[in-house]
MDTraj code that builds the backbone (N, CA, C; nanometers):
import mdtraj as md
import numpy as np

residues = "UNK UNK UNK UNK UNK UNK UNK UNK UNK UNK UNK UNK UNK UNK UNK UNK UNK UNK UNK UNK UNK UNK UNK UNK UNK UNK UNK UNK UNK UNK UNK UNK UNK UNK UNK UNK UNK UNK UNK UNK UNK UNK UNK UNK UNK UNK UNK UNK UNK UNK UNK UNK UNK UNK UNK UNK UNK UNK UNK UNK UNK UNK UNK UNK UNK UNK UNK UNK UNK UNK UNK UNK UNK".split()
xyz = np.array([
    [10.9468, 9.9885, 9.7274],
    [10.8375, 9.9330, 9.6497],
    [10.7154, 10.0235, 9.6658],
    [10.6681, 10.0576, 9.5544],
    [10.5617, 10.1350, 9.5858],
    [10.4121, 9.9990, 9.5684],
    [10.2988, 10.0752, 9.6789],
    [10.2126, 9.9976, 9.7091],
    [10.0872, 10.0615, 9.6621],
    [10.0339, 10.0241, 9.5984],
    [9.9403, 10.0329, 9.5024],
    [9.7614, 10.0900, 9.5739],
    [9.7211, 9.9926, 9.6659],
    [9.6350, 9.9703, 9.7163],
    [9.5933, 9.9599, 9.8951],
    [9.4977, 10.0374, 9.8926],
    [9.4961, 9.9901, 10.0711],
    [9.5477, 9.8634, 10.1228],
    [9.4979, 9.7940, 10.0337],
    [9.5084, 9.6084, 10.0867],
    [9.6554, 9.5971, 10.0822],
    [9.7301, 9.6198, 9.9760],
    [9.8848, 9.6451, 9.9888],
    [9.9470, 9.7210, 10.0856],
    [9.9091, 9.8212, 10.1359],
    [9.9090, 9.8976, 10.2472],
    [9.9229, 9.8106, 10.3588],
    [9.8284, 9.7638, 10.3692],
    [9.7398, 9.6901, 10.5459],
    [9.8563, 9.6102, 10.5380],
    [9.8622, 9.4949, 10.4297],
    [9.9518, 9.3781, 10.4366],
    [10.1003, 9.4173, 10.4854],
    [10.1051, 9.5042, 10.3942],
    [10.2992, 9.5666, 10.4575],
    [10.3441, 9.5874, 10.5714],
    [10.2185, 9.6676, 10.6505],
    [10.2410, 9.6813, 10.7604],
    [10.2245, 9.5750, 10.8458],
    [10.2086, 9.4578, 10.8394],
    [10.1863, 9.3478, 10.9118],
    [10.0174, 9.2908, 10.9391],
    [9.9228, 9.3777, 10.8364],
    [9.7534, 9.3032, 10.8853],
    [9.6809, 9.4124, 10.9493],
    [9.5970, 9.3788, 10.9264],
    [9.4413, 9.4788, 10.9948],
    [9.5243, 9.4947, 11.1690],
    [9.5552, 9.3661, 11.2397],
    [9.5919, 9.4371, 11.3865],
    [9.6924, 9.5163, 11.4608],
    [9.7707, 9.5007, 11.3222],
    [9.9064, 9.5731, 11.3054],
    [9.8925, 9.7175, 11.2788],
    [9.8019, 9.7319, 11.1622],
    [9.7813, 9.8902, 11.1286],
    [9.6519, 9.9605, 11.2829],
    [9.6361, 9.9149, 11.3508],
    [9.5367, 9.9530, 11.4317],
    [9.5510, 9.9720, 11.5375],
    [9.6709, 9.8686, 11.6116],
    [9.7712, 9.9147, 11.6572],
    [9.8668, 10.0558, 11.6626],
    [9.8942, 10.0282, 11.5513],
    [9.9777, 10.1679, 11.4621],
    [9.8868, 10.2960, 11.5096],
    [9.7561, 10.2874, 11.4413],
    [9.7158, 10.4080, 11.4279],
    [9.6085, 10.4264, 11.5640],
    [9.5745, 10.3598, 11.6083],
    [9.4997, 10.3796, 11.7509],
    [9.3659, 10.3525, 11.7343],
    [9.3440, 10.2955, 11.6207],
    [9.1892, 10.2664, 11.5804],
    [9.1459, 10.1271, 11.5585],
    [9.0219, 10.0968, 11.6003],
    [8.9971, 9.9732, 11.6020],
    [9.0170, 9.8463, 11.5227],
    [9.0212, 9.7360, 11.5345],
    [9.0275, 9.6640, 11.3640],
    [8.9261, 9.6695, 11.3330],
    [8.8130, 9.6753, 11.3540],
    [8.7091, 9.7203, 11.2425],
    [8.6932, 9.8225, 11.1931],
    [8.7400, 9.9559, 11.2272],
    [8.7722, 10.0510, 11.1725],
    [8.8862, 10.0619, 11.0719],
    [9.0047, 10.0009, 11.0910],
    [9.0618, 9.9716, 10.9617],
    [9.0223, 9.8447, 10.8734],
    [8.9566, 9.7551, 10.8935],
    [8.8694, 9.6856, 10.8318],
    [8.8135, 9.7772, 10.7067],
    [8.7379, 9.8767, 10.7562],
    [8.6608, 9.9938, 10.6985],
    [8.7315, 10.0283, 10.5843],
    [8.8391, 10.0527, 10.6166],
    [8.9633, 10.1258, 10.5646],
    [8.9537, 10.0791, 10.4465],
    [9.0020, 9.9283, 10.4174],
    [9.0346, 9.8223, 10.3391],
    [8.8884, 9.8002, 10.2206],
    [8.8106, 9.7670, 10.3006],
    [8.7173, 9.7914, 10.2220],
    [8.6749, 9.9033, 10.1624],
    [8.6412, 10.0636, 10.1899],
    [8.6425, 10.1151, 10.1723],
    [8.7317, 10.2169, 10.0226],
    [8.8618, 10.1584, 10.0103],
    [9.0038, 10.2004, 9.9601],
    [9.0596, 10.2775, 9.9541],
    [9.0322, 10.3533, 10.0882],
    [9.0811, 10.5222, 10.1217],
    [9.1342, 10.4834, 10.2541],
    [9.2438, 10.5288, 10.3361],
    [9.2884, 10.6029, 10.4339],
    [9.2294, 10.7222, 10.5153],
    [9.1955, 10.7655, 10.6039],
    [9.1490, 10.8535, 10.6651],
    [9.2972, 10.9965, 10.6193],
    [9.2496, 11.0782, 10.6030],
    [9.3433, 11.1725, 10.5911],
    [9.4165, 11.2077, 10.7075],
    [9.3877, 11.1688, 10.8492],
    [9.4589, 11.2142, 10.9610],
    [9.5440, 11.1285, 10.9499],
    [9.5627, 11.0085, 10.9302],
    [9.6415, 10.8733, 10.9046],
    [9.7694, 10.9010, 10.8145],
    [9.7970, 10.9934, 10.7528],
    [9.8651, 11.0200, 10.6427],
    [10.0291, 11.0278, 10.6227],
    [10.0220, 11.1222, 10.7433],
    [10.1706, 11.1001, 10.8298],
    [10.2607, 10.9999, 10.9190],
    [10.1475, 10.9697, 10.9800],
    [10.2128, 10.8383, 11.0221],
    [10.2196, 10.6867, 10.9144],
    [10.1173, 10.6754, 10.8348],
    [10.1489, 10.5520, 10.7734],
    [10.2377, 10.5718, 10.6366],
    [10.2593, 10.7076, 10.6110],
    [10.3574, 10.7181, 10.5124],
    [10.5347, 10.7228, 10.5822],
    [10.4974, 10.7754, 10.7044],
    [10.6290, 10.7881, 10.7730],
    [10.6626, 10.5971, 10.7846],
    [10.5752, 10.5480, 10.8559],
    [10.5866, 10.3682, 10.8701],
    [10.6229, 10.3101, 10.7484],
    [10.5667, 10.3379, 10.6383],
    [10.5965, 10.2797, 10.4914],
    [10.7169, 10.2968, 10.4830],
    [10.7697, 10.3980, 10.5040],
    [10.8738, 10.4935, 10.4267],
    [11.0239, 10.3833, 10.5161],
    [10.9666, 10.3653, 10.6538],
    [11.1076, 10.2945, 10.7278],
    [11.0948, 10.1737, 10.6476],
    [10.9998, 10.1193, 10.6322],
    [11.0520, 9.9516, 10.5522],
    [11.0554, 9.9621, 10.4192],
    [11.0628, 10.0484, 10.3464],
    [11.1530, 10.0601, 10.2317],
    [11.0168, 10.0978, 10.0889],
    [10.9376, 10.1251, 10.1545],
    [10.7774, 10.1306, 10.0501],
    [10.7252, 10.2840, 10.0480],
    [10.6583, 10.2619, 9.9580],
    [10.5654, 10.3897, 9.9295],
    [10.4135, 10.3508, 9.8984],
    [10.3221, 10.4662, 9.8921],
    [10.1823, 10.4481, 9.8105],
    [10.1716, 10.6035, 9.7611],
    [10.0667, 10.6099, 9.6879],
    [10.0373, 10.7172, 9.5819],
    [9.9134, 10.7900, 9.7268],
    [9.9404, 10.9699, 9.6957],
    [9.8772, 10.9928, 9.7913],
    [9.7310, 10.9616, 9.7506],
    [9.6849, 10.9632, 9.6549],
    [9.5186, 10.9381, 9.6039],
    [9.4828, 10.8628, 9.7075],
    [9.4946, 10.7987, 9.7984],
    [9.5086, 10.6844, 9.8698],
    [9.4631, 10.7367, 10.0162],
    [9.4618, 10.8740, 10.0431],
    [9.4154, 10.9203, 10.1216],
    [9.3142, 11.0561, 10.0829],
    [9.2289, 11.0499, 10.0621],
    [9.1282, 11.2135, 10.0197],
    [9.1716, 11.3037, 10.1251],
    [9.2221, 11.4060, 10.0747],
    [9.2259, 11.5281, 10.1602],
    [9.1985, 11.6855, 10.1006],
    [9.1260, 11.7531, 10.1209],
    [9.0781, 11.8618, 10.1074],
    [9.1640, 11.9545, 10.0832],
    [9.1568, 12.0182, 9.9592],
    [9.2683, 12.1340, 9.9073],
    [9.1634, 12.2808, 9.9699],
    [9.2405, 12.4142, 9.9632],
    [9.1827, 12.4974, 9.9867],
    [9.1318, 12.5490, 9.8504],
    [9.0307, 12.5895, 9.7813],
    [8.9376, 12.6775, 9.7208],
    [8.9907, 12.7747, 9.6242],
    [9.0141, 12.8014, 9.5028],
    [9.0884, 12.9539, 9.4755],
    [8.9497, 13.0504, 9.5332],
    [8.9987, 13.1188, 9.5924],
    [8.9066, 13.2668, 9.6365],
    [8.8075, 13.3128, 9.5445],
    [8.6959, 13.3053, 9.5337],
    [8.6119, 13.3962, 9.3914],
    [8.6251, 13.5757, 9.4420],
    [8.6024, 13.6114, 9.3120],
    [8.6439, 13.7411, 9.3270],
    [8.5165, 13.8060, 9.3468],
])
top = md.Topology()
chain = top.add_chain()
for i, resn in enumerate(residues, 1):
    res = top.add_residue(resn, chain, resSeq=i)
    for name in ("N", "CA", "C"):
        top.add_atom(name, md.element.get_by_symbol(name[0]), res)
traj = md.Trajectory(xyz[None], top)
């Protein structure tokens, strides 16, 4: 199932104390998260790897992460 939204996110994984748990960060920091509707980009691997065992996905937009630049000449 793909998951649409942080809040779809949080919930899958079992709740704000579940993902915080998971990721080593406070529940008000994933609180943040939720409200916010971004993922921290360090988060990326592990909660896609976690999604991925119970049978889900999300779209990466879902986390901002920084591409490199084309070079100016």
């Amino acid at each position: 199932m793909i998951l649409r939204t942080t809040d779809d996110v949080i919930n899958a994984l079992g709740g704000i104390a579940a993902l915080a748990r998971l990721t080593g960060v406070s529940n008000p920091g994933v609180y943040n998260w939720r409200a916010g509707r971004q993922f921290p980009a360090d988060t990326y691997l592990l909660i896609k790897a976690e999604l991925k065992a119970l049978g889900h996905d999300a779209p990466d937009h879902l986390w901002p992460m920084r591409t490199k630049k084309a070079a100016r000449r």
